[in-house]
Backbone as CSV, one residue per row, in Angstrom:
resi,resn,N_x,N_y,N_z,CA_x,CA_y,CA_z,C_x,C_y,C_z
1,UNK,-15.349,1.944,-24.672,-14.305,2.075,-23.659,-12.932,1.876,-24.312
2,UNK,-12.013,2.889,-23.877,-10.962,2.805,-24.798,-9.939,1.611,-23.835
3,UNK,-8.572,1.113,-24.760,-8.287,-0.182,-24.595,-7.097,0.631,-23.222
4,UNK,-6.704,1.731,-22.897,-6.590,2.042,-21.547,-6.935,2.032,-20.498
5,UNK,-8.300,1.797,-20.484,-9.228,1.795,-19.579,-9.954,0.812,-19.276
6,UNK,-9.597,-0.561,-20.273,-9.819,-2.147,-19.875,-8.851,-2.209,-19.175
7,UNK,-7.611,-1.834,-19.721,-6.487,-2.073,-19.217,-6.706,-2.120,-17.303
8,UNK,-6.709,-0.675,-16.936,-7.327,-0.138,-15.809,-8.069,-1.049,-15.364
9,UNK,-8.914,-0.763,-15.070,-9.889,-1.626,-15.097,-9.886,-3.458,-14.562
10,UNK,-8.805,-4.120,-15.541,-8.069,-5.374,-15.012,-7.318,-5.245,-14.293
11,UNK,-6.445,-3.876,-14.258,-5.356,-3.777,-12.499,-6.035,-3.635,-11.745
12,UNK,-7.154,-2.783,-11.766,-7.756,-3.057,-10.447,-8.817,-4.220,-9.955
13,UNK,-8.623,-4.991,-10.392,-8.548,-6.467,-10.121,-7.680,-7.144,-9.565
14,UNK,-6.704,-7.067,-9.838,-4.926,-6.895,-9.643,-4.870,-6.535,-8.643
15,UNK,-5.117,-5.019,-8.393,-5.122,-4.871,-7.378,-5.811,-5.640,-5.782
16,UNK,-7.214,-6.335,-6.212,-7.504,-6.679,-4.886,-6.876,-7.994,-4.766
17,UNK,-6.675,-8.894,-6.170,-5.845,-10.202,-6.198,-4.646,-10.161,-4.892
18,UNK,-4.024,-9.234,-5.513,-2.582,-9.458,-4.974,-2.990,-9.074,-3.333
19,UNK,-3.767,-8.572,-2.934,-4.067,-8.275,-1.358,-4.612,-9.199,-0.960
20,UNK,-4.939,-9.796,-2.098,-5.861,-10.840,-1.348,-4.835,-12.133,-0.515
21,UNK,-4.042,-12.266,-1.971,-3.051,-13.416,-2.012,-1.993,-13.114,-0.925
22,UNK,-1.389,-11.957,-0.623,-0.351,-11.601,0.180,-0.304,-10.545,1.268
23,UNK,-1.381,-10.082,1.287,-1.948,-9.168,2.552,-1.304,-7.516,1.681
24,UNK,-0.873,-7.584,1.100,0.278,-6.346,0.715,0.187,-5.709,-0.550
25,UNK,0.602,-4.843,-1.274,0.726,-4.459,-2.637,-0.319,-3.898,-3.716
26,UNK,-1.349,-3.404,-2.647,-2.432,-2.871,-3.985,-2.474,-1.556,-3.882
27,UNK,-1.315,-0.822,-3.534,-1.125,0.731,-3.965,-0.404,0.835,-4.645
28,UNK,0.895,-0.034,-4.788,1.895,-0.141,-5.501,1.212,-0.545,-6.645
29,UNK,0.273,-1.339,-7.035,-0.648,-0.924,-8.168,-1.295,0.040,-8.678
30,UNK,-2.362,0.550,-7.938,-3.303,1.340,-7.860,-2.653,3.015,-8.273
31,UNK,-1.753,2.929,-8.043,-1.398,5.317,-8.082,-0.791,4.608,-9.284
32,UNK,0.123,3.684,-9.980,0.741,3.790,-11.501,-0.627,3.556,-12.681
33,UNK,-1.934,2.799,-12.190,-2.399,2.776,-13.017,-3.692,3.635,-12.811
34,UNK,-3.824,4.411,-12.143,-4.813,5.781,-11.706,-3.860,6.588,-12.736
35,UNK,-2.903,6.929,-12.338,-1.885,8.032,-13.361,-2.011,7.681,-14.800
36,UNK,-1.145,6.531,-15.005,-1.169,6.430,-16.151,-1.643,5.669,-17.244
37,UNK,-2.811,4.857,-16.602,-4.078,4.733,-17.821,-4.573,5.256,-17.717
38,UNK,-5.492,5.785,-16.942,-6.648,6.765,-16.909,-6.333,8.381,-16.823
39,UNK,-5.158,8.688,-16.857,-4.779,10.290,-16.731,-5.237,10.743,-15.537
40,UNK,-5.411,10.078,-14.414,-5.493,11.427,-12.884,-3.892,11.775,-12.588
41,UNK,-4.027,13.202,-12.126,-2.920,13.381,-11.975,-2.264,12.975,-10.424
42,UNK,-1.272,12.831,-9.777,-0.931,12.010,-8.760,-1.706,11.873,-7.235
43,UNK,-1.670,13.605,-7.207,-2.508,13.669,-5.877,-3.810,13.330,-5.589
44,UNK,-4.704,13.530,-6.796,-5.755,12.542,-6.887,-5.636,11.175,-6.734
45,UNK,-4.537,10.987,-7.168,-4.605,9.421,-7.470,-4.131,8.502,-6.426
46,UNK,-3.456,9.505,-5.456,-3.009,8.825,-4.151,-3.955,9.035,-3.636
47,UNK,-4.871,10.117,-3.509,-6.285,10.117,-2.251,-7.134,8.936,-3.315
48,UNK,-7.775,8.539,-4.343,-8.043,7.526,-4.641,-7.773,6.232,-4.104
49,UNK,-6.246,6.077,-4.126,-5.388,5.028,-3.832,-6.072,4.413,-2.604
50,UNK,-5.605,5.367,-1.343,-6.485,5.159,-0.157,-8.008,4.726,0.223
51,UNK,-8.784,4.888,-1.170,-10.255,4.469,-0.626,-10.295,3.592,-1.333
52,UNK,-9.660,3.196,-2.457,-9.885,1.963,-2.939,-9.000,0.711,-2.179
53,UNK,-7.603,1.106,-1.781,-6.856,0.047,-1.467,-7.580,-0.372,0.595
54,UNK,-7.990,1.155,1.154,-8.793,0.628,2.238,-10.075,-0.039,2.497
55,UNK,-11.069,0.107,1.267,-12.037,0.140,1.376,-12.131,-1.839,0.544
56,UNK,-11.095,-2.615,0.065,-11.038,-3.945,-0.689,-10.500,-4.059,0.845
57,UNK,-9.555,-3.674,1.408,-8.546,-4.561,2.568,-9.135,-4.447,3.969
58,UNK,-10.454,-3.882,4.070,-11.796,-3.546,4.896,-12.560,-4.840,4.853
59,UNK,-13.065,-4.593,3.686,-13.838,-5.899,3.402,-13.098,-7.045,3.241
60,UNK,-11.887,-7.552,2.743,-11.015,-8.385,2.837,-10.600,-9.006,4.523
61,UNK,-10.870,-8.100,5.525,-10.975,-8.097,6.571,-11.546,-8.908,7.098
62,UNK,-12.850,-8.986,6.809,-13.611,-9.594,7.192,-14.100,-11.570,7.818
63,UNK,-13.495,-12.156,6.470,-12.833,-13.084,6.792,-12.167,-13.404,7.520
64,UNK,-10.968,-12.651,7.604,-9.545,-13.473,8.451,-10.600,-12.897,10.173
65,UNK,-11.188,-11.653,10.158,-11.923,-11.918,11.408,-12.596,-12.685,11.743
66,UNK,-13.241,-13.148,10.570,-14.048,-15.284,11.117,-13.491,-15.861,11.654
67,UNK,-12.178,-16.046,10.625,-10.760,-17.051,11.170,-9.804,-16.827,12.004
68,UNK,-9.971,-15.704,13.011,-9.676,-15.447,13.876,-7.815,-15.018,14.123
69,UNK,-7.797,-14.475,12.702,-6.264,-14.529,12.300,-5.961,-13.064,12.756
70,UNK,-6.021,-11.846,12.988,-6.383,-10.609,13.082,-5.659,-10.507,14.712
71,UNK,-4.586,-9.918,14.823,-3.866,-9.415,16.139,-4.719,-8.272,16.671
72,UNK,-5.262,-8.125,17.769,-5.835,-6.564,18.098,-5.025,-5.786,18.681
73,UNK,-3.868,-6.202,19.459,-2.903,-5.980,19.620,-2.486,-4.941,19.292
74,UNK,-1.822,-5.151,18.691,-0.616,-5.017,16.865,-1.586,-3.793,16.019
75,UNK,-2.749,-4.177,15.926,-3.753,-3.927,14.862,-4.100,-2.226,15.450
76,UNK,-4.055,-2.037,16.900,-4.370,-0.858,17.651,-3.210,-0.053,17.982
77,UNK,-2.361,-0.915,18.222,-1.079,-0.132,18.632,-0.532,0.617,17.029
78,UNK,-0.380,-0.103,15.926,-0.263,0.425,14.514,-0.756,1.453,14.184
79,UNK,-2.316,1.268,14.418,-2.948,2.058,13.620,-3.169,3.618,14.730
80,UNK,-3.193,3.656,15.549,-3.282,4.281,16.211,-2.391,5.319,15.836
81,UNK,-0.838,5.202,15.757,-0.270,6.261,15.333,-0.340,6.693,13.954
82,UNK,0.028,5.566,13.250,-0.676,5.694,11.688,-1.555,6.493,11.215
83,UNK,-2.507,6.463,12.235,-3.933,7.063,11.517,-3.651,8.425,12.206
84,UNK,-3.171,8.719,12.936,-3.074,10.318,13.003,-2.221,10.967,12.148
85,UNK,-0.932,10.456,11.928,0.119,10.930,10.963,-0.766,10.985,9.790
86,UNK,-1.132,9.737,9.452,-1.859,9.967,7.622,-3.066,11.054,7.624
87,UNK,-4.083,11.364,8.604,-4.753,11.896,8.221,-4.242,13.206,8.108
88,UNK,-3.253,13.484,9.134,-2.907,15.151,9.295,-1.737,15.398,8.045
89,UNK,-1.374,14.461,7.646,-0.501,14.645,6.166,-1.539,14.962,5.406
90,UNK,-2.724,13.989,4.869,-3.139,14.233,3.556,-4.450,15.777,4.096
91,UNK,-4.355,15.812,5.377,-5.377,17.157,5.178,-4.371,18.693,5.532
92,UNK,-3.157,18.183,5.764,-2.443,19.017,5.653,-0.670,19.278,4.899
93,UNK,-0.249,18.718,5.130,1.246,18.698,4.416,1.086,18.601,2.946
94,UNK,0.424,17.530,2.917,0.776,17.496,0.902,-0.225,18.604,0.292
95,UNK,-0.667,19.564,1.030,-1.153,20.813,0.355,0.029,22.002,0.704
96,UNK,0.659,22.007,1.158,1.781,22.824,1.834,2.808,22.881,0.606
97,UNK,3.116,21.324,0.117,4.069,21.261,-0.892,3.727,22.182,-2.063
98,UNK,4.892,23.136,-2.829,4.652,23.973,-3.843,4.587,23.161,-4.971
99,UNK,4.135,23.580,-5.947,3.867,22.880,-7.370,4.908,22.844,-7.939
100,UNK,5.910,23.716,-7.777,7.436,23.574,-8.375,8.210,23.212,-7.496
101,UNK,8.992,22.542,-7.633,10.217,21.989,-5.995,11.290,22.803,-6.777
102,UNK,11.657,22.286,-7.593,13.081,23.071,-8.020,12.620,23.315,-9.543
103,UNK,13.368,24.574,-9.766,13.279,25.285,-11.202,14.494,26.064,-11.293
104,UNK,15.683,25.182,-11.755,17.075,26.109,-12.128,17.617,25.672,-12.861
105,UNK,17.820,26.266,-13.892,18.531,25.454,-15.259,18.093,24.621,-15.694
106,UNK,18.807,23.777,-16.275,18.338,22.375,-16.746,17.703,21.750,-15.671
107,UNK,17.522,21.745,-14.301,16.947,21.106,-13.143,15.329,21.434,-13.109
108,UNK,14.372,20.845,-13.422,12.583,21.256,-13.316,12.459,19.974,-12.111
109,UNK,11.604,19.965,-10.857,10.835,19.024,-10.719,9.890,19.828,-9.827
110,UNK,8.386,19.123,-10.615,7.120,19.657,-9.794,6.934,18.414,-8.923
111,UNK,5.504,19.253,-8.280,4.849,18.310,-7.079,4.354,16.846,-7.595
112,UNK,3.998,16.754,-8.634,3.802,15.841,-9.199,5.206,14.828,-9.062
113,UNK,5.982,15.198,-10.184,6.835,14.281,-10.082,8.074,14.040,-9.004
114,UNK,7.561,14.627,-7.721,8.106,14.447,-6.425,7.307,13.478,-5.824
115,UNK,6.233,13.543,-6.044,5.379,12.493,-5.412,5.190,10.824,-6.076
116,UNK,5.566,11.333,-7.451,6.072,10.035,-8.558,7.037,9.317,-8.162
117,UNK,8.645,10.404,-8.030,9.421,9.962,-7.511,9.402,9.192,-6.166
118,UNK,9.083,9.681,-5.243,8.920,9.216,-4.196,8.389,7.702,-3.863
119,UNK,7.525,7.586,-4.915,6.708,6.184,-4.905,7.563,5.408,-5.720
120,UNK,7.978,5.763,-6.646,9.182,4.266,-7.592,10.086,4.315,-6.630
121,UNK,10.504,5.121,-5.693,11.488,4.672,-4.522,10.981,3.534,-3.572
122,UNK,9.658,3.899,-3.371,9.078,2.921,-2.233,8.732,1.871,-3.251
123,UNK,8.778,1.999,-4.393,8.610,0.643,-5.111,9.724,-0.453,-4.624
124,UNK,11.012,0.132,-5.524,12.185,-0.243,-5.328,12.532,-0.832,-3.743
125,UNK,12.222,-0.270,-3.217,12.177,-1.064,-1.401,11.537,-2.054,-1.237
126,UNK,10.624,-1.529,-1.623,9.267,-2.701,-1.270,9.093,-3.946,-2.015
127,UNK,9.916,-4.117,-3.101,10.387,-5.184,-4.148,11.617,-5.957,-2.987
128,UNK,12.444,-4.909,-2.673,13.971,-5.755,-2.440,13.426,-6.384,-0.939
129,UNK,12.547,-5.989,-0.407,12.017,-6.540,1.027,11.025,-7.860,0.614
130,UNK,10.508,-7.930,-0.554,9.492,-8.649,-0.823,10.231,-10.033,-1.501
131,UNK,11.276,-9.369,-2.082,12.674,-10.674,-2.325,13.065,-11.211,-0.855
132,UNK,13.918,-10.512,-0.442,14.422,-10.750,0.736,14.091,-11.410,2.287
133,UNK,12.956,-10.337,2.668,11.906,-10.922,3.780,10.819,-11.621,2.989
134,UNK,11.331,-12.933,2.653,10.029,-14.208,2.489,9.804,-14.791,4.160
135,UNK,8.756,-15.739,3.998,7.979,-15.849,5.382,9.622,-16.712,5.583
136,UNK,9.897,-17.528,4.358,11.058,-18.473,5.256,12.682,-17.811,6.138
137,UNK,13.146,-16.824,5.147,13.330,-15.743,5.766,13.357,-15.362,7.009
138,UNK,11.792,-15.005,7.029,11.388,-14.513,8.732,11.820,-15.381,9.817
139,UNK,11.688,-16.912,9.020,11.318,-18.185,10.078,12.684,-18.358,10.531
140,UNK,13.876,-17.956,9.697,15.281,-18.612,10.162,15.087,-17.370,10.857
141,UNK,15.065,-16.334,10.560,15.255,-15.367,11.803,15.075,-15.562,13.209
142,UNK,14.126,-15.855,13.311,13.308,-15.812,14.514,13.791,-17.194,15.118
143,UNK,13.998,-18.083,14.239,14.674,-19.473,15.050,16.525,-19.530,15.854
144,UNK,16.892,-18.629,14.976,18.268,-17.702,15.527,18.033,-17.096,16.523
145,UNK,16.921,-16.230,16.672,17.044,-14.863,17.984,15.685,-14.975,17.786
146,UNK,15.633,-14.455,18.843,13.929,-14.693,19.799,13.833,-12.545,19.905
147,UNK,13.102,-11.917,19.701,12.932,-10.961,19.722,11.912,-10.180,19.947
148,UNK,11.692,-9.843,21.290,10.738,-9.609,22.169,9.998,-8.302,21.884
149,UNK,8.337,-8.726,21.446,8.133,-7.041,20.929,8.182,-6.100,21.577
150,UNK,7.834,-5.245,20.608,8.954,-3.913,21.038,7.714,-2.540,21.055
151,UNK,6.857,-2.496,21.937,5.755,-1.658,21.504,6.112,-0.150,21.100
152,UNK,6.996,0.312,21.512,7.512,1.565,21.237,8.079,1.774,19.594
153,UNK,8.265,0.938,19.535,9.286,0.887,18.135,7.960,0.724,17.091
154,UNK,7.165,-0.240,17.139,6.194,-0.622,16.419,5.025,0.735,16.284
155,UNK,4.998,1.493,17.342,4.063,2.892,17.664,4.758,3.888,16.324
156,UNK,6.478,3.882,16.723,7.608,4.943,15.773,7.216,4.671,14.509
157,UNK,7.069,3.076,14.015,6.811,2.739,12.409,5.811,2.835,12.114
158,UNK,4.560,2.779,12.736,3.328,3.341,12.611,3.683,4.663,12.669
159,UNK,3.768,5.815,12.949,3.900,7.050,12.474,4.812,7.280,11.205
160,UNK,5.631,6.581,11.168,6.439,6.643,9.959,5.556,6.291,8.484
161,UNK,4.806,4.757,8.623,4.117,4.756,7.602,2.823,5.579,7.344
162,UNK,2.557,5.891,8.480,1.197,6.470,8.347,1.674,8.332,7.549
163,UNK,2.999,8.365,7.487,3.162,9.932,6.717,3.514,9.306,5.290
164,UNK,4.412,7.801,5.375,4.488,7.666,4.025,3.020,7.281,2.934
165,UNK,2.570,6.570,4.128,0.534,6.581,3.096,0.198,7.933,2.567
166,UNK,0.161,8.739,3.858,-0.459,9.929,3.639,-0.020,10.949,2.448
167,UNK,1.609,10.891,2.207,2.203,11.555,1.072,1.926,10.794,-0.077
168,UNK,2.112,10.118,0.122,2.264,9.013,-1.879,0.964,8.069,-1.899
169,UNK,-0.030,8.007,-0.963,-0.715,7.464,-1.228,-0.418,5.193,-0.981
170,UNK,0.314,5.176,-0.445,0.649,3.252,-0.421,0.431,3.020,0.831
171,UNK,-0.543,1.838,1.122,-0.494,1.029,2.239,0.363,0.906,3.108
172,UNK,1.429,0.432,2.110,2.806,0.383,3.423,2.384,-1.260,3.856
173,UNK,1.935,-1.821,3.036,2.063,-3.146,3.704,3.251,-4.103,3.554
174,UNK,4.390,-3.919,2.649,5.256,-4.573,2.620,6.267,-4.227,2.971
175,UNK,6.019,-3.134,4.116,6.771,-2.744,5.034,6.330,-3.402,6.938
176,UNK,4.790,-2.970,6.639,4.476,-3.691,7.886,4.453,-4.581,8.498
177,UNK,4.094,-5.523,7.180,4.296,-6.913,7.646,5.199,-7.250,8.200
178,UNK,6.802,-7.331,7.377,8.034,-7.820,8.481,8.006,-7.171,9.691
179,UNK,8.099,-5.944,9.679,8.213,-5.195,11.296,6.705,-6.192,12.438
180,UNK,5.870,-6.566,11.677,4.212,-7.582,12.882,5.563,-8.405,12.995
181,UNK,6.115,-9.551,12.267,6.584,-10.417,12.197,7.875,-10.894,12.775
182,UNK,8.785,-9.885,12.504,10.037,-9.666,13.613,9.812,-8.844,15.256
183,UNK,9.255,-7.849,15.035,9.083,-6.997,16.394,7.625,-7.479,17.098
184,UNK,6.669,-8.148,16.545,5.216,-8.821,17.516,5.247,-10.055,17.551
185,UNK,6.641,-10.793,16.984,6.884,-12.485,17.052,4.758,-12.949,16.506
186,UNK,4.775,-12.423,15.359,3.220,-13.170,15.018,3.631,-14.216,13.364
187,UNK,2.687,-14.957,13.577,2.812,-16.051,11.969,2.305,-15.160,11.269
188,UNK,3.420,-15.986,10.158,3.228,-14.874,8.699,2.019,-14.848,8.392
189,UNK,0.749,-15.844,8.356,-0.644,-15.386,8.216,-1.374,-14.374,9.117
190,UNK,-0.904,-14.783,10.423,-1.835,-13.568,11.244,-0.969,-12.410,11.253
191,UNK,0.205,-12.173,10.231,1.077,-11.062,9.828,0.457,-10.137,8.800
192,UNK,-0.154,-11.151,7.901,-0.989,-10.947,6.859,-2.104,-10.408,7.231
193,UNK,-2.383,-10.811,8.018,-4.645,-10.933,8.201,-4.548,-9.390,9.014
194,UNK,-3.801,-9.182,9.788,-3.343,-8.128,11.103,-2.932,-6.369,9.837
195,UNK,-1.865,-6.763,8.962,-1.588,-5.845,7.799,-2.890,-5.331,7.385
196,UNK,-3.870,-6.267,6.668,-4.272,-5.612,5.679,-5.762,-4.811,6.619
197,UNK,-5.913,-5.263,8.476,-6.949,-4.373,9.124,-6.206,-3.256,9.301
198,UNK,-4.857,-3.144,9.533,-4.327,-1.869,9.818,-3.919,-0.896,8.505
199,UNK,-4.003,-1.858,7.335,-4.033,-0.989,5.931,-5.266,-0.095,5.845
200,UNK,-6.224,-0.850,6.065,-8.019,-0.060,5.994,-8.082,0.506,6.816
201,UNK,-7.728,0.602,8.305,-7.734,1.959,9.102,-7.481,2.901,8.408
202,UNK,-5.685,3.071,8.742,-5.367,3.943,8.177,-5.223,4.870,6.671
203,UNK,-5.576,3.854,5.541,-5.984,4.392,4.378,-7.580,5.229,4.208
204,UNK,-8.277,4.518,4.896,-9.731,5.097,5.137,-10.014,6.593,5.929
205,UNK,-9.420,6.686,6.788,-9.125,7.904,7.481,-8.189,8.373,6.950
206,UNK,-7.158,8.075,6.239,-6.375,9.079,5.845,-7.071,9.593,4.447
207,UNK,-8.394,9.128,3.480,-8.887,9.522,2.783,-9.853,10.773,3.161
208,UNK,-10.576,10.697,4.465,-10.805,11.411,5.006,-10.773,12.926,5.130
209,UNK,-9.250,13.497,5.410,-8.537,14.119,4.884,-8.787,15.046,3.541
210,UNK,-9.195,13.841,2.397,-8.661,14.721,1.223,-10.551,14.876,0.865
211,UNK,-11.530,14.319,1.270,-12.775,14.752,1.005,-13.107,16.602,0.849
212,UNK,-12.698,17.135,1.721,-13.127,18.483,1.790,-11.880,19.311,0.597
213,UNK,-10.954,18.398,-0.071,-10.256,19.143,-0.798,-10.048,18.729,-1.824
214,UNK,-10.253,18.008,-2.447,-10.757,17.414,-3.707,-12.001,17.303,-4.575
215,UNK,-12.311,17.682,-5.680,-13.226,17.091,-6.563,-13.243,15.420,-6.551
216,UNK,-14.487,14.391,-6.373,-13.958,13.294,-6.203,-14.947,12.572,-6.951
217,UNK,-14.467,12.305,-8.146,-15.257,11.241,-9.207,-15.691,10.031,-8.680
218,UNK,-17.079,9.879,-8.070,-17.397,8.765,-7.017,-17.883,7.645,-7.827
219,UNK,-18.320,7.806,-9.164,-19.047,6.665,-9.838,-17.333,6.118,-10.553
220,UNK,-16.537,6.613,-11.069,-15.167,5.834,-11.538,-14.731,5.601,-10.097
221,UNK,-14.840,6.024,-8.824,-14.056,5.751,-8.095,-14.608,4.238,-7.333
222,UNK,-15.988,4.073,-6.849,-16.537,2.861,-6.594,-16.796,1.711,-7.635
223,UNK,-16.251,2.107,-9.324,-16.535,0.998,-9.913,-14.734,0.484,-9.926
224,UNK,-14.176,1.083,-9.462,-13.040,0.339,-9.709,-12.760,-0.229,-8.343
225,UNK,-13.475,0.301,-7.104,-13.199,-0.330,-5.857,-13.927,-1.506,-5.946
226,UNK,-15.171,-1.411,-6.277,-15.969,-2.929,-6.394,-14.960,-3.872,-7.206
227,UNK,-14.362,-3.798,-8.526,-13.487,-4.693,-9.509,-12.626,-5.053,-8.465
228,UNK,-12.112,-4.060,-7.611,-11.033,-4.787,-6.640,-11.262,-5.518,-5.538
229,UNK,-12.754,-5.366,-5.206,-13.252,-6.034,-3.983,-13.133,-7.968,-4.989
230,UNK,-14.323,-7.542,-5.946,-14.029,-8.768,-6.604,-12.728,-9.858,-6.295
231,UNK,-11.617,-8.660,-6.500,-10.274,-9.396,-6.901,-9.980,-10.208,-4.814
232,UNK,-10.192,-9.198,-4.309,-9.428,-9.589,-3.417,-10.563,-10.891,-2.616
233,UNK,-11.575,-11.329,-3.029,-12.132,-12.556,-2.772,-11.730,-13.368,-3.571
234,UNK,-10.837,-13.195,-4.474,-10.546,-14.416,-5.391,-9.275,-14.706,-4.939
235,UNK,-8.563,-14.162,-4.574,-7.513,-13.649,-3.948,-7.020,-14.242,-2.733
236,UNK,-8.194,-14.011,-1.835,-8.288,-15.126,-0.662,-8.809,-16.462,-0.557
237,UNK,-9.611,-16.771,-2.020,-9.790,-18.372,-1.898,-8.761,-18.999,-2.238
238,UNK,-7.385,-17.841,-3.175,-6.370,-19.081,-3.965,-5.101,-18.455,-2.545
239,UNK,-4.873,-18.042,-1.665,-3.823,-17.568,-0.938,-3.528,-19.156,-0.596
240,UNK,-4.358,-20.021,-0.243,-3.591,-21.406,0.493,-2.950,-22.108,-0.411
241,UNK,-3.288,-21.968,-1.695,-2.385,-22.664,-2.447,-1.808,-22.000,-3.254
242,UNK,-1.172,-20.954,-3.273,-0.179,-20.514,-3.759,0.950,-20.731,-2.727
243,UNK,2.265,-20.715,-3.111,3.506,-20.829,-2.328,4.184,-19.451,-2.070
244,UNK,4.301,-18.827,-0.968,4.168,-17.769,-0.671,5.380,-17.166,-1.074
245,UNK,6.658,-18.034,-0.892,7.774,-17.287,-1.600,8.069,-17.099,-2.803
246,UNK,7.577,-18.005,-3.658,7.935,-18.217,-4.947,6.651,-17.051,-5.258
247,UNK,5.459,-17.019,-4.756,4.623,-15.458,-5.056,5.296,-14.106,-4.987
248,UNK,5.697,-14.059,-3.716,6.720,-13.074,-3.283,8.081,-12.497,-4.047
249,UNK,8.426,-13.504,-4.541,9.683,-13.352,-5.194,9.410,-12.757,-6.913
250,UNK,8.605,-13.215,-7.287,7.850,-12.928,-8.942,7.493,-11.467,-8.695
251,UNK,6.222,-11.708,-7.404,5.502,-10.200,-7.271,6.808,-9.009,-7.104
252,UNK,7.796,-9.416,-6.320,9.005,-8.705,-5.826,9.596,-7.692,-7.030
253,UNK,9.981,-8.954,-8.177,10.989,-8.135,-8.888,9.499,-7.633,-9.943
254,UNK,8.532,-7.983,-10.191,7.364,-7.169,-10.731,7.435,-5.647,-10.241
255,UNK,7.398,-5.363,-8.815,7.318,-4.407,-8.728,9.005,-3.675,-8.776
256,UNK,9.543,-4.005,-8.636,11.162,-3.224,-9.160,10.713,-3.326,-10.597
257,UNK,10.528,-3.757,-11.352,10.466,-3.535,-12.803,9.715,-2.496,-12.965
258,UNK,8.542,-2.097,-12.111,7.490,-0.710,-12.510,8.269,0.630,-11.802
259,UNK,8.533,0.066,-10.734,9.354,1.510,-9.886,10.506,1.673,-11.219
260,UNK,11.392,0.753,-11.891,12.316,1.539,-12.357,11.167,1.908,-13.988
261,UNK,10.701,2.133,-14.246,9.943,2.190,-15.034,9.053,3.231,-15.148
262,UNK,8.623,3.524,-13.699,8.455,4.911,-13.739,9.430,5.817,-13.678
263,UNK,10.406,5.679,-12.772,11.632,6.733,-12.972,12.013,7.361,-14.106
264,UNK,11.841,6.393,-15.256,11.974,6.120,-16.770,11.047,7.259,-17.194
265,UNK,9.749,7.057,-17.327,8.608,7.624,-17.721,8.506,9.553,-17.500
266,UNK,9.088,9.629,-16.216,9.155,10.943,-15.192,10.574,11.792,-15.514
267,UNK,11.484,11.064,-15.317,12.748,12.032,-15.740,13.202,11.446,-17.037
268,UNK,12.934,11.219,-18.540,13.326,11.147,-19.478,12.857,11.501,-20.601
């Protein structure tokens, strides 16, 4: 096994760790190191993305449903729009997109590196939110202004993420979470536990989608989902004692360091 593919191999470990630990962030793993240790090219690697990052945050599920942490709420109203947007993106729109976006002069960008791009953007967000919205954060918020959920609004961002899953392949959990947390007034754990059932909806069905249009390497694809299932039980025995901001804040600028890093990789 070449030393790319240990590499691999330990992110997706990584990958279920960090879901485990923070409800959030194992796509923002998963499509940089599908691409670029192992060579799939993106669109594979985002329909990958989806069965591995739904199929750890499924079973990761499971638990916080013991512990009774899991909004059904929140969890139905989310996914509900979510899961229609993502599936009808990945079984339809991101085949629509041409393989060349622009070709003029010095200007080239293909589908590929539109869909690259696109994701070191949602990196870059999803870092400055992961700085910014810590649970303590949330808590002065909400102790300032009382903010009554908002089911309509929460339905709008569920369709919103459910096209951004469906294009680039990411959970969208470090987007969802603050919106459970400010707009469903829920604790940052049952913010957490509530994220990662509405991550596995909608990543699972939005994989769905790409079955009838893809070639789909099922023995690399379930040995790296099992490594991540691994992760994300280890993941959830250490979440109580880790300190969630000081996690947040490390994991934060971690991922701004890869988003600008791919930008790097793609246009240079």
């Amino acid at each position: 096994m070449e030393t790319f593919e240990l590499l691999g191999f330990f992110g997706a470990f990584m990958v279920g760790l960090i879901l485990g630990l923070i409800g959030s962030g194992g796509s923002i793993l998963s499509v940089p190191i599908l691409v670029y240790l192992f060579g799939i090219n993106p669109v594979t690697a985002t329909a990958y993305s989806l069965f591995i990052v739904g199929t750890t945050s499924l079973i990761g599920s499971i638990k916080n449903l013991r512990d009774k942490l899991i909004n059904y709420s929140s969890t139905l109203l989310f996914s509900f729009s979510a899961v229609i947007t993502v599936y009808l993106t990945r079984k339809y729109v991101i085949h629509l997109i041409p393989e060349t976006i622009i070709n003029s002069g010095s200007v080239f960008l293909s589908k590929d590196q539109l869909i690259m791009l696109l994701f070191s953007l949602l990196m870059l967000v999803a870092g400055f939110l992961m700085i910014k919205r810590t649970p303590k954060t949330i808590v002065g918020l909400k102790q300032t202004k009382t903010i009554a959920p908002n089911k309509l609004l929460i339905f709008t961002e569920g369709s919103l993420i459910g096209f951004l899953t469906g294009l680039i392949g990411a959970g969208g959990g470090f987007i969802i979470i603050p919106i459970l947390v400010i707009l469903s007034d829920l604790r940052m754990k049952v913010a957490i536990a509530t994220s990662l059932a509405i991550i596995s909806l909608k990543s699972l069905i939005g994989f769905l989608g790409d079955v009838q249009n893809l070639e789909i390497d099922w023995v690399f694809l379930l040995t790296f989902t099992l490594i991540s299932v691994i992760g994300i039980f280890i993941g959830q025995l250490f979440s109580q004692k880790v300190a969630d901001n000081k996690l947040k804040m490390v994991f934060g600028l971690f991922v701004i360091l890869i988003g600008l890093l791919i930008l790097l990789i793609e246009f240079t």
